[in-house]
C-alpha positions in Angstrom: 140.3 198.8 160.3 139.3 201.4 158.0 135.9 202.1 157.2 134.8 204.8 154.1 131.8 205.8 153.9 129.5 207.8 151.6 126.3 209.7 152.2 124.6 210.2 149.0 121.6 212.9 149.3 119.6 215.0 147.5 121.6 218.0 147.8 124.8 217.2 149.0 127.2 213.8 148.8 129.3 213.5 152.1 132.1 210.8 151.9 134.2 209.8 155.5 137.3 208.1 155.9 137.2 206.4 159.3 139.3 204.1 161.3 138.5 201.8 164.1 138.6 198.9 166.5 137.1 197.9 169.6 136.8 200.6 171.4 136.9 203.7 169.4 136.0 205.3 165.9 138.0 208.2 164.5 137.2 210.6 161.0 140.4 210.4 159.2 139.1 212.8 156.3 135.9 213.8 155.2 134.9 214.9 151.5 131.5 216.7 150.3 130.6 217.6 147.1 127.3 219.3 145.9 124.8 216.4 144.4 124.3 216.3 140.8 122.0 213.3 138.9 120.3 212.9 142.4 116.7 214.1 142.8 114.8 213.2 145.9 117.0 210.2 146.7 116.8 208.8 143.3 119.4 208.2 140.9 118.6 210.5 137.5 121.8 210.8 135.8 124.2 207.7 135.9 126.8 209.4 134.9 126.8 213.3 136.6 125.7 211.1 139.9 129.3 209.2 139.8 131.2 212.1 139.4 130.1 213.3 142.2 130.2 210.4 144.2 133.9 210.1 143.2 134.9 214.0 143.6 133.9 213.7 147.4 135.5 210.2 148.1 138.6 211.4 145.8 138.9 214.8 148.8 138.2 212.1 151.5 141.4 210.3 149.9 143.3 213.6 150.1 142.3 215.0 153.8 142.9 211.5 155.1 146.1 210.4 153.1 144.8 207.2 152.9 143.4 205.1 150.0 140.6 202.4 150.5 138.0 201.2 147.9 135.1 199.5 149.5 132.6 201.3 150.6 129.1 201.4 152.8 126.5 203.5 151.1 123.3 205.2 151.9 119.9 204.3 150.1 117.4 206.9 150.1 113.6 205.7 151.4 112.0 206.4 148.5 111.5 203.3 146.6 111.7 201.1 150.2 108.8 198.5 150.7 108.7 197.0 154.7 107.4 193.4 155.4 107.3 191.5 158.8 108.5 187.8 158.9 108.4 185.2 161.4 111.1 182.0 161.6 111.2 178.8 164.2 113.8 176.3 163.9 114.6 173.5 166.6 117.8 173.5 168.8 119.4 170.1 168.8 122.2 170.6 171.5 119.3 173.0 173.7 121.8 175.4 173.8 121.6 178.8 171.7 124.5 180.3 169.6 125.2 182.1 166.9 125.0 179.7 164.1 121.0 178.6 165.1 120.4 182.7 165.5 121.8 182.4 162.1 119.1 179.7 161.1 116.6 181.5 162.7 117.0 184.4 160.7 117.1 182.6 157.1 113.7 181.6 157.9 112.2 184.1 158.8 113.8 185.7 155.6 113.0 182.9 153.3 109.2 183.0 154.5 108.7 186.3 153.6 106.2 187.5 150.6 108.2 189.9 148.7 107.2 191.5 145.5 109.5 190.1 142.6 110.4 193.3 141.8 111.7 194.6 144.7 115.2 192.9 146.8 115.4 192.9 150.6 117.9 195.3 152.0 117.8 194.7 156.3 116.5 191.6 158.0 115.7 193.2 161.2 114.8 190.8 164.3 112.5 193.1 167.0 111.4 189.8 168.8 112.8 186.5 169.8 111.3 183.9 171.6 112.7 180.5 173.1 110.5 177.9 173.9 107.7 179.3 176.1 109.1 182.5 176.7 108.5 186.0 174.7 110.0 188.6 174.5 113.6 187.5 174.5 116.1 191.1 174.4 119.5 188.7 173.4 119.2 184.6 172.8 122.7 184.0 172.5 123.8 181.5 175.3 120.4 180.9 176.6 119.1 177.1 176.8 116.0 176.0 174.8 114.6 173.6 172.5 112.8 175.9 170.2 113.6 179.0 168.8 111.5 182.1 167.3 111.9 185.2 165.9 109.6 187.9 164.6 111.5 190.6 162.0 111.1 193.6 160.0 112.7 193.6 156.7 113.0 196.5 154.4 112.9 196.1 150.5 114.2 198.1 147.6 113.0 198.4 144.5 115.5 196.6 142.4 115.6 198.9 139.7 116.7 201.9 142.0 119.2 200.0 143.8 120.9 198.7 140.6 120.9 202.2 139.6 122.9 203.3 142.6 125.1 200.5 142.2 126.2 201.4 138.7 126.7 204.9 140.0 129.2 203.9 142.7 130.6 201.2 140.7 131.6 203.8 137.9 133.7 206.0 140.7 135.7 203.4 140.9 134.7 201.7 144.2 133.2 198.8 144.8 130.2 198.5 147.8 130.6 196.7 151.1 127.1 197.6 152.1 124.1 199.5 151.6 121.8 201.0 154.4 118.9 202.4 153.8 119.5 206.2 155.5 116.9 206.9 158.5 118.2 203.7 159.7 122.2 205.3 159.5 120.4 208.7 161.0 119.3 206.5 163.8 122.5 205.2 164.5 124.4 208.6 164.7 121.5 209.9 167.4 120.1 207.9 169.4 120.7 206.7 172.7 119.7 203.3 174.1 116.7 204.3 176.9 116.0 206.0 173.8 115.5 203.2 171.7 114.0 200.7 174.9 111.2 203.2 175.4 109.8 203.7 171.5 111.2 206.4 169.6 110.1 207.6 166.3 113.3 209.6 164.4 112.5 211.6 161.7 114.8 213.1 158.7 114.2 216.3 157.6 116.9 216.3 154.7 117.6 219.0 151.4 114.9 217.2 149.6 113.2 214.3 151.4 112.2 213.4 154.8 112.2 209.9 156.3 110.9 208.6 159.5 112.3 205.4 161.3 110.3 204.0 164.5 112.7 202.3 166.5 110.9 199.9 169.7 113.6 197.7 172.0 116.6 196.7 169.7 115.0 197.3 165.9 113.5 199.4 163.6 109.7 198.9 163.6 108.2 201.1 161.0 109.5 203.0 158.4 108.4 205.6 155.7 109.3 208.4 153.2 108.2 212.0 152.5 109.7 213.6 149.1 109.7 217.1 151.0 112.6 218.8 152.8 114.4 222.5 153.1 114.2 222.8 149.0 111.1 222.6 149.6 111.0 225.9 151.5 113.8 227.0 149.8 111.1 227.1 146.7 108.1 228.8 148.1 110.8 231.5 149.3 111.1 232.1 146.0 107.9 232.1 144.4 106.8 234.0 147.3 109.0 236.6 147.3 109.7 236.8 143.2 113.6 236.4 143.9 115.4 234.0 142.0 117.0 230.4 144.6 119.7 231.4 145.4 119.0 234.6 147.0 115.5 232.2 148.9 118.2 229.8 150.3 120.2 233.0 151.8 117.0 234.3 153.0 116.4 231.1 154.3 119.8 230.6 156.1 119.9 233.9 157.6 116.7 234.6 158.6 114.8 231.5 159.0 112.8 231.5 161.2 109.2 230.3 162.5 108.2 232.8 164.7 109.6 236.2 163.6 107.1 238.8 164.5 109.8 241.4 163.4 108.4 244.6 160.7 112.4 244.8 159.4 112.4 244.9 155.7 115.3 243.1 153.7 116.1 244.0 150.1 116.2 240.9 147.5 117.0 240.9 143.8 114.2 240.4 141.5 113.6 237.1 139.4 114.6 238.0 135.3 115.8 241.8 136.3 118.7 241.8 138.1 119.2 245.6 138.3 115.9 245.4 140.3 115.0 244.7 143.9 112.1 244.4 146.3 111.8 245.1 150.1 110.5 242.4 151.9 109.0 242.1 155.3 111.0 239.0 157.8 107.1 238.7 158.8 106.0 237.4 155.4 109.6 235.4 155.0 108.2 233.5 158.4 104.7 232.8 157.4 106.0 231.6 154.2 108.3 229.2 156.3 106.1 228.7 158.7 103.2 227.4 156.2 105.5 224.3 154.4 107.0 223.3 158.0 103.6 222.7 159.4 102.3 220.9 156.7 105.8 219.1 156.4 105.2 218.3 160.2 102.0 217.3 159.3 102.3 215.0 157.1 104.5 213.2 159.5 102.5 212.8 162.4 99.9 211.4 160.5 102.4 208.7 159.3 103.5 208.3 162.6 99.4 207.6 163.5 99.0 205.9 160.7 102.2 203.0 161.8 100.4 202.2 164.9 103.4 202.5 167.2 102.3 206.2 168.2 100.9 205.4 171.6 104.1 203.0 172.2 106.6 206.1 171.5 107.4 206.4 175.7 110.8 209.0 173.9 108.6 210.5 171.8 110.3 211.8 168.7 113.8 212.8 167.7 114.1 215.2 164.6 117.4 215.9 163.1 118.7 217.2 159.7 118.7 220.2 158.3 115.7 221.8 158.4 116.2 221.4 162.0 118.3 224.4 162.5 115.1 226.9 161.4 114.0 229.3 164.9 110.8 227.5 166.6 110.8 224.0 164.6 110.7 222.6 168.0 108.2 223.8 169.6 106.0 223.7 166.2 106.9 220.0 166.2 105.2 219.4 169.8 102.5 221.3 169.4 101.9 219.3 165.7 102.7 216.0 167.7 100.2 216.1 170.1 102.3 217.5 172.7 104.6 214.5 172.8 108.4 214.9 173.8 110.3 216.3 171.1 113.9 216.6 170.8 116.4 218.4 168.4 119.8 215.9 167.6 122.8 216.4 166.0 125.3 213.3 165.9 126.3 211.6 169.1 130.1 213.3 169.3 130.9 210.7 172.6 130.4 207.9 169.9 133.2 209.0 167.5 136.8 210.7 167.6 138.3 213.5 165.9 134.8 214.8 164.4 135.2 218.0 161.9 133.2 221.0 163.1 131.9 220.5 159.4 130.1 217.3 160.8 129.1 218.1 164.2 125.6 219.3 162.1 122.4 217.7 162.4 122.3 217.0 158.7 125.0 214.8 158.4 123.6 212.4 160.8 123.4 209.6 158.1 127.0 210.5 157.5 128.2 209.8 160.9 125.6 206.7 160.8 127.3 205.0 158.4 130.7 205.4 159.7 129.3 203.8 162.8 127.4 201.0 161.1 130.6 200.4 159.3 132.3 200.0 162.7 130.1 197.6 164.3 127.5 200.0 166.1 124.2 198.6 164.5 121.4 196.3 165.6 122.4 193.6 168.3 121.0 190.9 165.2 121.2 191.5 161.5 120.9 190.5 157.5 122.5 192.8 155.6 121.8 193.9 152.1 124.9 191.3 151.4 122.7 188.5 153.3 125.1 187.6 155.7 124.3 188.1 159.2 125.9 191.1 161.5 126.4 190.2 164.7 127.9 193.8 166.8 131.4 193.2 165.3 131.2 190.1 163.6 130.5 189.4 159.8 129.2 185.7 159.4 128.4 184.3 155.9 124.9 182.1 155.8 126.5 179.4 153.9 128.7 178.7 156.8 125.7 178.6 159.1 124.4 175.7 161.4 126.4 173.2 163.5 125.0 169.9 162.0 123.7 169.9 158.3 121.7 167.0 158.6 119.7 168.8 161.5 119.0 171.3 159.6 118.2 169.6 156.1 115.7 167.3 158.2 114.4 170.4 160.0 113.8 172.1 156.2 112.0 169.0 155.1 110.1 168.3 158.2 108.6 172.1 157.6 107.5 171.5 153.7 110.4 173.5 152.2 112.3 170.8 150.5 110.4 168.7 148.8 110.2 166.8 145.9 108.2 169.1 144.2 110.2 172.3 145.1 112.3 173.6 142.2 116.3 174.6 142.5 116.1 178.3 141.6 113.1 178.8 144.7 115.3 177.4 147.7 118.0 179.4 149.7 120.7 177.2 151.0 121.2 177.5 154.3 123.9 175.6 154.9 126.8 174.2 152.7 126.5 171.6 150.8 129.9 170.4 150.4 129.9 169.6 154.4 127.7 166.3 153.2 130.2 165.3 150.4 132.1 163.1 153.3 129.0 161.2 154.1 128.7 160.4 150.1 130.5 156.9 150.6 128.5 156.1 153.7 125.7 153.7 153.7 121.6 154.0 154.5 120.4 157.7 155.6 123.5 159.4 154.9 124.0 158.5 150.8 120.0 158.4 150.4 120.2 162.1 151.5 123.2 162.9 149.7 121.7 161.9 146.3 118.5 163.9 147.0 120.1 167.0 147.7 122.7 166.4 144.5 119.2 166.8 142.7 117.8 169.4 143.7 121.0 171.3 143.6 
């Protein structure tokens, strides 16, 4: 199967052409194009936005001589909302498959207090339980009577993300899926004691930062920080009175956070290019230095402020590119509170034929979505499609449960269908053409029929 995905950032928009099946993932072509219409992860120009979007899937095309027009695409943190849910729904056979995980799922979705404004983008189960017992890693197959689950679902605000779809739409593609970035990042770096011991990943992109706590088999906690490398990138350059392209030089080739070097360099002037200044490396580092630790900064204390920081037994995982500046490290532990900190570039073991282009830690989303597309995402999942993604399986809720009247009485018996309830308010968790049989049918059956023909 082919997967394409596309990456779109701040500063760059990275677009892979990837083929897999069961047991492997290979790049086929890859295609990156500078960002235009895209300013910390928002969509600002419809129009300059598309064209890029469709210049790096168009080199994609080219490098992998391939054509395919469905794509999974990144959603920046930035106008993200996160909610926790909680479902229960009976077992009638006591045995747990797919289809009541399915159930499960809806509910927990359906009870959830979301803005109007805002559209859900992952249903993320972190806890199921079955009957008496907690903390259940995997239900499938196990026997019960009850089922639970406790989620954490991400939202969007519905204006961005219709933004981004008319910017993808007008290159010419039409979107599979959308996931929301640190959660892709996650995907392309983490390993799996990782992720059972708490682990808080963190983003540090061109423009924006993003943090994802991960705890057992789901995200917990996520957040958003409109700073990144530009941001240093910047203060090089007000610093230092030299126009941005020469601070992002400065910044490539001698970044660093703990240069203690008198060498001088010579820059260009801003407004007077015949003119030039000698600079010391020591002030380029302070300057550096002085937006990283606030950067950092500003992260632990989201981290603190999630309430998962005494549960992160991994500690935390930066990646992106402001991870390749000198020192960021050990900064970062000493910022963290001393707590394990480690440096990650995407997982090469997880995918085949990787282009030394991509083997850098900032196109971890880029690899992410790739391996989302192939199958390598949360055991459980609603996607921003609302179906439910099960490791390689795609099953639609309509199609969910294995006896409709089970569920419809199990709807009613909870106070969701009632009289009362209006059409536009319920989700339909099952389909309703599996009762038209039972319409000729006498007593229950046709009583039940007619009710539901009503409120549908």
């Amino acid at each position: 199967m082919i997967v394409l995905s596309v990456d779109i950032g701040s500063t760059k928009v990275c677009a892979i052409i990837a083929q897999h099946n069961e047991d492997s993932v290979k790049i086929l072509g890859a295609g990156i194009s500078k960002s235009q219409g895209i300013k910390k992860g928002i969509i600002t120009n419809i129009e300059l936005a598309s064209r890029t979007i469709k210049h790096a899937i168009n080199d994609a095309k080219r490098v992998a001589g391939t054509h395919y027009d469905r794509v999974i695409v990144s959603i920046s943190g930035a106008y993200t909302k996160s909610v926790d849910s909680y479902g229960v729904v009976n077992v009638p056979n006591k045995e747990i498959g797919i289809k009541e995980i399915n159930r499960v799922l809806q509910m927990a979705d359906h009870n959830a207090n979301i803005p109007n404004e805002y559209e859900k983008l992952h249903v993320l189960p972190y806890n199921f339980r079955v009957d008496d017992h907690a903390n259940i890693d995997d239900p499938l197959g196990m026997n019960g009577s009850r089922l639970e689950v406790q989620v954490h679902i991400i939202t969007v605000l519905k204006s961005s993300l219709n933004n981004l779809k008319k910017a993808v739409k007008s290159a010419s593609v039409e979107i599979d899926n959308i996931v929301l970035n640190g959660y892709a990042s996650s995907i392309a770096v983490l390993n799996e004691d990782e992720k059972e011991l708490g682990v808080a990943v963190v983003d540090l992109g061109g423009a924006t930062s993003n943090i994802v706590i991960h705890q057992g088999n789901s995200i917990r906690y996520n957040d958003f920080l409109g700073v990144g490398s530009n941001n240093v990138t910047n203060d090089l350059s007000m610093a230092l009175h030299t126009p941005i392209g020469a601070a992002e030089r400065v910044k490539i080739d001698y970044g660093s956070l703990k240069s203690d070097s008198n060498d001088t360099i010579e820059l260009p002037s801003i407004g007077d290019e015949n003119s030039s200044n000698d600079v010391s490396l020591e002030i380029v580092s302070n300057v550096i230095y002085a937006r990283v630790e606030e950067t950092l900064m500003i992260i632990a204390k989201s981290i603190e402020d999630s309430g998962f920081s005494d549960q992160l037994g991994a500690g935390v995982v930066l990646t992106g590119g402001l991870t390749k500046l000198d020192g960021i490290k050990e900064l970062a532990q000493a910022i963290f509170n001393n707590m394990p900190v480690r440096l990650a570039r995407p997982n090469e073991s997880q995918i085949e034929g990787m282009f030394d282009t991509l083997k850098g830690p900032e196109f971890a989303t880029s690899i992410g979505l790739v391996l989302y597309g192939a199958g390598r995402f949360t055991p459980y999942e609603m996607d921003s499609s609302r179906n439910l993604r099960y490791k390689d399986e795609v099953i639609s809720p309509s199609v969910s449960g294995t006896n409709p009247l089970d569920e419809e009485s199990e709807f009613i018996n909870k106070g969701i269908i009632d009289d009362e309830y209006e059409s536009d308010d319920i989700s339909q968790p099952f389909g309703l053409d599996d009762l038209a049989d039972n319409d000729s049918s006498e007593g229950p059956f046709k009583k039940l029929w007619n009710k539901i023909s009503q409120l549908f």
